[in-house]
Each structure stands twice: as C-alpha cells, then as structure tokens.
C-alpha positions in Angstrom: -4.2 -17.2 -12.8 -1.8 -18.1 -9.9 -2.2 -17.5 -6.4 1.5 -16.3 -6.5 0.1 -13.2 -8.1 -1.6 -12.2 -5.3 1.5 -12.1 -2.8 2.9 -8.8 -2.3 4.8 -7.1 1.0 2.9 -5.1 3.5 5.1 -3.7 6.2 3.6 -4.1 9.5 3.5 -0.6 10.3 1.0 0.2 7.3 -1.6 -2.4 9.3 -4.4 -0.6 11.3 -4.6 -2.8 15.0 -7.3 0.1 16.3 -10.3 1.9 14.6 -9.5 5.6 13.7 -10.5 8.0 16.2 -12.9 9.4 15.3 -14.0 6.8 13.4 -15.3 9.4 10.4 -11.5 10.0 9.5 -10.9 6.1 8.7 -9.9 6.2 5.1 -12.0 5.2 2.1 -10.8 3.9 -1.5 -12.9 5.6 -4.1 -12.7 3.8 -7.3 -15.3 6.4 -9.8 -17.8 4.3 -12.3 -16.9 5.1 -15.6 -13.9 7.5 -15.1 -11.2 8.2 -17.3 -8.5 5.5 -16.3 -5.9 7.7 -16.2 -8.0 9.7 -13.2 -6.9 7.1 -11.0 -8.4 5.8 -7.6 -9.2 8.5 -4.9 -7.9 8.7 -1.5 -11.3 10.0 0.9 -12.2 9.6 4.2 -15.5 8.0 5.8 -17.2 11.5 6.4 -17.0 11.6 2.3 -19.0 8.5 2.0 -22.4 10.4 1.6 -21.8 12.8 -0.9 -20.1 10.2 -2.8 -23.3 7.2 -3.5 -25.7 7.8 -6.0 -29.2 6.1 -6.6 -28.5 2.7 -7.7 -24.9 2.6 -6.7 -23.3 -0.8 -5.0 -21.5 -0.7 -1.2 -19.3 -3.7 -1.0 -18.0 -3.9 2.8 -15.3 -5.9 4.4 -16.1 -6.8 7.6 -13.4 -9.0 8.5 
C-alpha cells in the first residue's frame, strides 16, 4: 500500500470551520454490521445516534 492512495481533493467549501447549530443536526456516517453491500453507507444525523447502537456495538470517535 502507498500513501499516494490515500490523496484525494476536498474542496474547501465541503470543510466544516464551526460545529452545527444545533449540534444534534451534525451529520453521522452510518456504515450497518453485516449489511448487504450493495445497501451502501447511510447518511444520519447526531439525534439518530441512539436508535442506531445496539448492546455490544463499538463507537469509534474522532476527536481531532
């Protein structure tokens, strides 16, 4: 693996400088455990993150 593969472009505009306001409507990735590929990764908000964990489930967070 090269670190070349993980350059891509990412127009300044699509770069968050402020939290959302309110902060519940920051989006969330969802990425289901053992989905049918083809479903695809979700589009959610923060509010959703509740309904969404399960007993044993893993919450990676990037605080940088």
């Amino acid at each position: 693996m090269q670190v070349d593969d993980f350059d891509f472009d990412l127009p300044e505009s699509l770069i968050a400088l402020r939290p959302a306001q309110p902060r519940d409507t920051a989006r969330l990735l969802h990425i289901p455990a053992n989905s049918d590929p083809s479903d695809g990764f979700g589009d959610r908000v923060m509010r959703d993150l509740p309904d969404l964990l399960r007993a044993g489930d893993a919450l990676v967070v990037n605080v940088t």
